[in-house]
Steps between C-alpha positions, in 0.01 A plus 500: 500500500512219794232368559394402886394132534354246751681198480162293484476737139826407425555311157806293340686725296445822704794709534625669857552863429689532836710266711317333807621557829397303808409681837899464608620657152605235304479418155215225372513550151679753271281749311482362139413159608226305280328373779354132544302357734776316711565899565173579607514274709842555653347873567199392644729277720696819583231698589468706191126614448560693158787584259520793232481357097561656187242589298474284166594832289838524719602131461765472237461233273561110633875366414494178294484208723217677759205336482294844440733530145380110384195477250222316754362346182860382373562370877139316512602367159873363645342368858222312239818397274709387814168257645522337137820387497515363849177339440674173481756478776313692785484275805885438473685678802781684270288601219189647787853670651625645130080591429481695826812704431458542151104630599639724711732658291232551235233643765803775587446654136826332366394347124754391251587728261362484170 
């Protein structure tokens, strides 16, 4: 059952149950859509006040790859692993440019396998 939401309440990982329209009828974002706050934002922009979620219950179960699917403990555990081994070379412009990118890509739920 959606779920009516201000966006102040709104959370990472909180699924539109609805697409959102803006006052001239066009599409912002697609119902389905795991929302962030760089959307939030781009509502508030927009004048959006509130969008309709899905209720935990209705949510089907994260793909592999979306952050909500990842283990937090097994990404704390990767981010801690990842600070260890560029321990040594921080400071140098291409390995701070290969940290940042490989951080990110670990903060977006997306682990090695094993």
């Amino acid at each position: 059952m959606p779920v009516e939401v201000q966006l102040a309440g709104i959370r990472d990982g909180m699924v539109l149950a609805a697409e959102v329209r803006d006052s001239r009828g066009n599409v912002l974002l697609a119902g389905g859509t795991r929302l962030t706050r760089a959307h939030v934002q781009t509502l508030e922009r927009r004048g959006i006040r509130a969008v309709s979620v899905t209720a935990p219950q209705d949510r089907p179960p994260p793909a592999p790859g979306d952050p909500a699917a990842a283990d937090p403990a097994a990404v704390a555990e990767m981010l801690a692993r990842q600070e260890r081994t560029f321990a040594k070379v921080r400071g140098q412009p291409l390995m701070d440019a290969i940290y940042r990118a490989a951080r990110e890509h670990l903060e977006r739920g997306n682990l090695p396998p094993g």
